[in-house]
N, C-alpha and C positions, 0 to 999 in steps of 0.2 A: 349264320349260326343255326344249327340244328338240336336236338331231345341230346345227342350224345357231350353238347359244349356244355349243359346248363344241370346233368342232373350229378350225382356222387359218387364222387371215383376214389378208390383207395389204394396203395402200393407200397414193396414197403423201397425205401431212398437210399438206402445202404446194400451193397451187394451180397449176393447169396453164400452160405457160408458161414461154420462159426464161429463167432465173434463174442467179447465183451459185453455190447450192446449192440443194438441194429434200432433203428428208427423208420416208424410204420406213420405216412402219411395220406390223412384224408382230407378231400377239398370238395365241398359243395354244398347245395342249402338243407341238406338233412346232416351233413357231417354233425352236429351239435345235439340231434335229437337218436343218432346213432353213439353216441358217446356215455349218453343218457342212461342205454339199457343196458351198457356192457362196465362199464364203471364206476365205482364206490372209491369216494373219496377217503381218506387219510383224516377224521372226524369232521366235525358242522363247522369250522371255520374255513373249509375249502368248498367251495360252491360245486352244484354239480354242474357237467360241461356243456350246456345250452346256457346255463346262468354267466358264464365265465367271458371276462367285459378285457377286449385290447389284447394286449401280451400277457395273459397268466399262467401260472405252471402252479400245479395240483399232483402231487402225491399221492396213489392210493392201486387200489387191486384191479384185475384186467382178467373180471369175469371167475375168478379164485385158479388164472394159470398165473398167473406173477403178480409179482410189484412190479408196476411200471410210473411214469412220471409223464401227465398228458401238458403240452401246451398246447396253447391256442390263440390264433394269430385271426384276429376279425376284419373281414369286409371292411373297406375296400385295401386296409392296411397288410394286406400276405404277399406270399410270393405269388398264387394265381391269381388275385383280386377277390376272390371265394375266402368265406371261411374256410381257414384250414384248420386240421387236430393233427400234433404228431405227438405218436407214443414213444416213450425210451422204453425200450425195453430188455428183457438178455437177449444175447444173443445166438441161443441154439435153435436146433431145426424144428424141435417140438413147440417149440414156444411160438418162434415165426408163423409155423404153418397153422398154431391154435387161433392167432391173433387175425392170421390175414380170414381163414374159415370164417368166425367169429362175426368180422365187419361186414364179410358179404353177406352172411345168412341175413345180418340187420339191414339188408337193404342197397348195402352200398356197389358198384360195380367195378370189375379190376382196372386201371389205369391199364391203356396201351405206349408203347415208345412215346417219348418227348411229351405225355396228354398233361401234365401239371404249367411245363412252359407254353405250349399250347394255351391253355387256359387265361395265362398272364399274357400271351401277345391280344389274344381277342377282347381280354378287358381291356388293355392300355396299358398294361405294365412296362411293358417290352414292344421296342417294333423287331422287326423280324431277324435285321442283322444284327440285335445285342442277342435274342433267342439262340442263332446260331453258333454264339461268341459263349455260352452256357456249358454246349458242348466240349466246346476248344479247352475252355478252362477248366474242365474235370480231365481231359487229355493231358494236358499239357505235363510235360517230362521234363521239360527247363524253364529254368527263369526268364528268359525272353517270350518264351510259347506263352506264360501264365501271363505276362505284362502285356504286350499285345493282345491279346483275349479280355483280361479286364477292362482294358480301354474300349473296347467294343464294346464289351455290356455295359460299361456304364456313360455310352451313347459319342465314342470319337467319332467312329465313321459314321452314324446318320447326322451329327453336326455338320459335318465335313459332306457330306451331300445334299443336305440340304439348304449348308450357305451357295452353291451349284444352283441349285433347283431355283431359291431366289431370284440367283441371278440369269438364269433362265426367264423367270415369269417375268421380270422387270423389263428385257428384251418383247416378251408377249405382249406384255400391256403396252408397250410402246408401239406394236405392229395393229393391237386391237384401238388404239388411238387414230392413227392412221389409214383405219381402212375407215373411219368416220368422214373420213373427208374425201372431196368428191375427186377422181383421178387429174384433171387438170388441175388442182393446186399442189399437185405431188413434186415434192424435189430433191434432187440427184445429191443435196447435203442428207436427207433423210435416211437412203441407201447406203450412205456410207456410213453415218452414224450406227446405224442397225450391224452393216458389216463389221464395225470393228467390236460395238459392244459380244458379237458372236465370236469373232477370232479370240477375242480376251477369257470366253467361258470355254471355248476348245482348248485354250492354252493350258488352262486350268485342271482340267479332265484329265488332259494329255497327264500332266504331275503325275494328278494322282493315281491315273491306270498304271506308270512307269514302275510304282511304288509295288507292285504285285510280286514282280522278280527279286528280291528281297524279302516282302511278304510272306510269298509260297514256301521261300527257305526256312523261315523262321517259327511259319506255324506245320510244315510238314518233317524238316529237318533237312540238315544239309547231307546230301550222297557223296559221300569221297571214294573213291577207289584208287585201291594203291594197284598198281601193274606195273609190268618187267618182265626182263628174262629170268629162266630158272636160277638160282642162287643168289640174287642179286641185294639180298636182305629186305625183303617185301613185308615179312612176318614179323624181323624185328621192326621194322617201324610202327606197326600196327602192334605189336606188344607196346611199345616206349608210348605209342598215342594213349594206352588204355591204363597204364600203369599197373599190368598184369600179365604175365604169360599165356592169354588169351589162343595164341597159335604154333603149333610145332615148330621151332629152330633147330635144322643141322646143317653141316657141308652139302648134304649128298642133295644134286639137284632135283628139281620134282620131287620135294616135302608135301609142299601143299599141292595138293591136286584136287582140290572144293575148294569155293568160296568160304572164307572164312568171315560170318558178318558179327558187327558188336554198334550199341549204343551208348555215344558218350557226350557228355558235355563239354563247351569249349567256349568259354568267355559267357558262359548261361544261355548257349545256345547251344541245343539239340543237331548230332554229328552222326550220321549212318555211315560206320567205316567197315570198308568191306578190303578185305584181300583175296588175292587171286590166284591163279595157277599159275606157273609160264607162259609166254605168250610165241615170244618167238622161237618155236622151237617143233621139229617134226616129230612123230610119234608114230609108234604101230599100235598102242599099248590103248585101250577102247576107252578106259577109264581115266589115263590123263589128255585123252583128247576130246571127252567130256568136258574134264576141267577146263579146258582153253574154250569149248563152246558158253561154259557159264562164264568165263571170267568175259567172254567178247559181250557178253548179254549185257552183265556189271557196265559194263562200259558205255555203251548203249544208252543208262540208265543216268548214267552221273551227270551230276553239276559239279564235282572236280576231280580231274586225274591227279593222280600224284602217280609218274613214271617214274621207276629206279633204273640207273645206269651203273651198275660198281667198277673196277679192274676184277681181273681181268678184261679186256672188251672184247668180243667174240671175234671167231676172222670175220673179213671183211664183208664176205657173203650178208651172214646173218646176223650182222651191225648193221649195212644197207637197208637189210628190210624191216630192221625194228624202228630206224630212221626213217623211213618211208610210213612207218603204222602210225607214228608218230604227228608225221606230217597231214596223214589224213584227219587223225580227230582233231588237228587244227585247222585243217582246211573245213570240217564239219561246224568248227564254230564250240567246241569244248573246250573249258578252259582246261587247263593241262599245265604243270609245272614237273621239269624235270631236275631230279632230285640226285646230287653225283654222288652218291652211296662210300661207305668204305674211305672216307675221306680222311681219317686218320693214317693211311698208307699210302698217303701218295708222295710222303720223300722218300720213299723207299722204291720208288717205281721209275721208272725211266720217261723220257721226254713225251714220246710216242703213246705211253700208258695215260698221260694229264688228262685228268675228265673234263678241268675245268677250262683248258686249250680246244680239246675235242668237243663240248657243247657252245662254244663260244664260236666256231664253225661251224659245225653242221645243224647246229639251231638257233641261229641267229634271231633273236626278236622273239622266240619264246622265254619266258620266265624260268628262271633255274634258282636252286641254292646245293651248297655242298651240307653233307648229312656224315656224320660219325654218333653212333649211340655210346662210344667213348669220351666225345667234348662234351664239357659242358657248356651248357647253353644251346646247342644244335635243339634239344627239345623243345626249346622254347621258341626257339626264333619260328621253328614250323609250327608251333600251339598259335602263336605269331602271327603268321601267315594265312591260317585257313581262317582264322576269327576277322581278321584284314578283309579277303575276302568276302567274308558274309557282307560285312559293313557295307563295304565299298561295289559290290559286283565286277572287284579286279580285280587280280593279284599282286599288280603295282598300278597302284591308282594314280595320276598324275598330281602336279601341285594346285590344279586349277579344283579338280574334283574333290581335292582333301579339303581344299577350302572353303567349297561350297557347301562339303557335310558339317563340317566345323562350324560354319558361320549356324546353320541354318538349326545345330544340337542345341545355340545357345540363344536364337530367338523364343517369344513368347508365342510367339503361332500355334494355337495348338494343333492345325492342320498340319505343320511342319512337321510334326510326331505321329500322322496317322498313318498307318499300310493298310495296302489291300493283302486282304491271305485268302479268301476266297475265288476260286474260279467263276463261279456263278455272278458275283459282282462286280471281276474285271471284267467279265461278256457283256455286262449289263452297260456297264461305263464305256464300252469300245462302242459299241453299238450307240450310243447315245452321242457317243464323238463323230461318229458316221452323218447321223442324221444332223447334227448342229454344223458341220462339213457340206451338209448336200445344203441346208436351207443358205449358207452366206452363197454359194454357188447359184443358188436360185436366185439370189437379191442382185448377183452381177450380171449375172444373167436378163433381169427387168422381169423375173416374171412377178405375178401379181399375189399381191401381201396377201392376200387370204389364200394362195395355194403355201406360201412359206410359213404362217400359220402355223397351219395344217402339220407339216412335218414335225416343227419345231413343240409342239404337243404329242408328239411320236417321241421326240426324244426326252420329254419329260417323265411319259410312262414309262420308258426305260429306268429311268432314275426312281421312280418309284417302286420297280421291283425288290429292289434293295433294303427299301423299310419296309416293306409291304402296305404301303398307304394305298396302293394299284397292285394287287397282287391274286393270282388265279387262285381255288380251290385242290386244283390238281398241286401248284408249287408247295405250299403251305402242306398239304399235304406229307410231298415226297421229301422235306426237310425237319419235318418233326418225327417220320417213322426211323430216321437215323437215330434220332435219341433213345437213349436208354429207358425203361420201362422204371419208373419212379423220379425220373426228373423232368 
């Protein structure tokens, strides 16, 4: 802790811009002898703001530029463990910038990005991964983004790492027991015990690192991209997903020629749906062979294709190699489902036209459905599908996986309900898996309890970057200058 954790910072909490009201927040141990000079209460039954005891809100003038409404939130009971004051006040730019002037001339100094949450990780408010869950939940665009986030701040994952950590130390103390005794009484049941108590805490890790891939989706949003050949109704799907004519529809092939992107939600979960240009298809033309370099980029990107196939199907030429483009982002390990377009005209088409005969050959064991924005229900079954998806990280999850999610939505575990959405703390937790990896390796190995120790306290510090119970100056740092300037 240094002069800049302890002395009064001021900002205002609501974003710039105007508004109704905006709300100007000050934290620190002069916030109340600042409040002092620049405010006149609403008559003598409202105390002035150093006298003002817990949660009290006071009515009165701000300096003679408004009526505003001060509360105030005391040590150690705020959101930064400081006293805090916030003012209600209007919200135009004269007012703002009289108010924020105001505070500093009395002393106080401007809050930088995240320095309020700062303030409450260093008291105890907060450890480090609900601080960062602060952020998410001012972010957050969907109902899953904002539910996963609260669960962070109000302390899922450092539970859920810290019953880890326990069971870590409890392997510790069983090694520092151990090294008390003198190497001839050491026995080969002791080795093994240690080894399994450590396979049982890697197993555990393992869970929860798996949980990221689902996480990531949830708290960054899921990438869909739709691609195809030109014509093949790429636009209308991405209209029909958005419930709005979002992107040009005609006949004439090469409409879209950009990326066309939109956000939406899908079962309260956050959906980056992007459409593309043509894919399989040559060009002279500088501009639509543009688009095909952005749509390959889109693709690049995604965590799910949606490929359209409609009738006509091209000659055979440039079927092969859209069947081949196909093949590779599955051989890349993309999930991809292909989507047999236009599927309302296929009794009207001849044997050799069946999309649904033609993907049932030549892509055998990828995931398909038939699409008409004419049936009803086709909407849904694909609304269906990508929210499936998220869930599950399949597109057709088997009966053993559906039943391990099932089982495990309606246990009490509350570890059963946490995710990692952090990159910084599935590195933390791999890393921790590595070294609880290398220390059973050591035990089988016969080397000596006080070098397996050693590591196995490597991988503790690991786990504690995550709350920041172990945590650098430089990290703390570089995670609270993400936050916004007044939270």
């Amino acid at each position: 802790m240094n002069y800049s954790d302890i002395d009064t910072i001021a900002a205002f909490s609501t974003p710039p811009g105007e508004s109704g009201l905006a709300v100007f927040r000050i934290s620190g141990p002069e916030s109340g002898l600042i409040c002092d000079k620049l405010f006149v209460p609403f008559g003598t039954r409202f105390p002035k703001p150093s006298d003002m005891e817990g949660y009290t809100l006071a009515p009165g003038n701000w300096g003679d530029m408004d009526e505003v409404v001060l509360a105030c939130f005391r040590a150690p009971n705020s959101y930064t463990g400081d006293d805090v004051y916030e003012i209600s006040c209007h919200g135009g730019q004269a007012v703002r910038q009289a108010i924020f002037d105001s505070v500093i001339a009395a002393g106080a100094r401007s809050a930088g990005p995240g320095e309020f949450s700062r303030r409450a990780f260093i008291n105890g408010k907060m450890d480090l991964s609900a601080a960062e869950a602060v952020m998410d939940l001012i972010g957050a665009q969907a109902e899953k983004q904002a539910q996963v986030a609260f669960r962070q701040l109000k302390g899922g994952i450092s539970r859920t790492v810290h019953r880890r950590v326990d069971q870590l130390y409890g392997t510790l103390a069983h090694l520092e027991m151990l090294l008390d005794w003198d190497e001839e009484e050491e026995r080969a049941e002791d080795r093994a015990t240690l080894i399994r108590e450590l396979d049982e805490a890697s197993v555990e890790l393992g869970r929860l690192s798996a949980t990221f891939v689902s996480g990531r989706v949830i708290r960054e949003g899921l990438a869909v991209v739709i691609a195809g050949s030109p014509n093949v109704g790429k636009s209308s799907i991405l209209n029909a997903l958005a419930g709005r004519d979002r992107a040009i529809v005609s006949p004439i092939p090469g409409t879209t020629r950009d990326t066309v992107e939109i956000d939406l939600t899908l079962g309260g979960y956050l959906v980056h749906l992007t459409d593309t240009a043509g894919l399989a298809v040559d060009s002279h033309d500088p501009i639509e062979r543009e688009g095909v370099t952005r749509a390959e980029s889109a693709l690049e990107e995604a965590d799910l294709i949606l490929w359209v196939v409609s009738p006509p199907l091209p000659c055979v030429s440039e079927r092969e190699r859209e069947a081949l483009r196909i093949d590779q982002l599955v051989a890349q390990g993309k999930p991809l489902l292909v989507i047999l377009g236009k599927d309302d005209l296929r009794i009207t088409l001849p044997q050799e036209e069946d999309l649904t005969k033609y993907a049932a050959q030549r892509f055998a064991g990828v995931p398909s459905m038939t699409w008409s924005d004419k049936q009803e229900g086709d909407l849904t079954r694909l609304r269906d599908t990508i929210i499936t998806f998220i869930g599950y990280g399949q597109l057709q999850p088997d009966p053993v996986t559906r039943e391990r999610q099932a089982t495990s939505s309606t246990v009490g575990d509350m570890e059963s309900h946490e995710v990692l959405t952090h990159a910084r703390h599935k590195a933390a937790i791999d890393r921790a898996i590595a070294l609880v990896t290398q220390s059973q390796m050591d035990l089988k190995n016969n080397f000596s309890f006080d070098l397996v120790a050693i590591t196995l306290k490597e991988a503790l510090t690991e786990l504690a970057t995550i709350t920041g119970d172990d945590v650098s100056e430089t990290l703390i740092e570089t995670i609270f200058n993400r936050f916004c300037v007044g939270k």
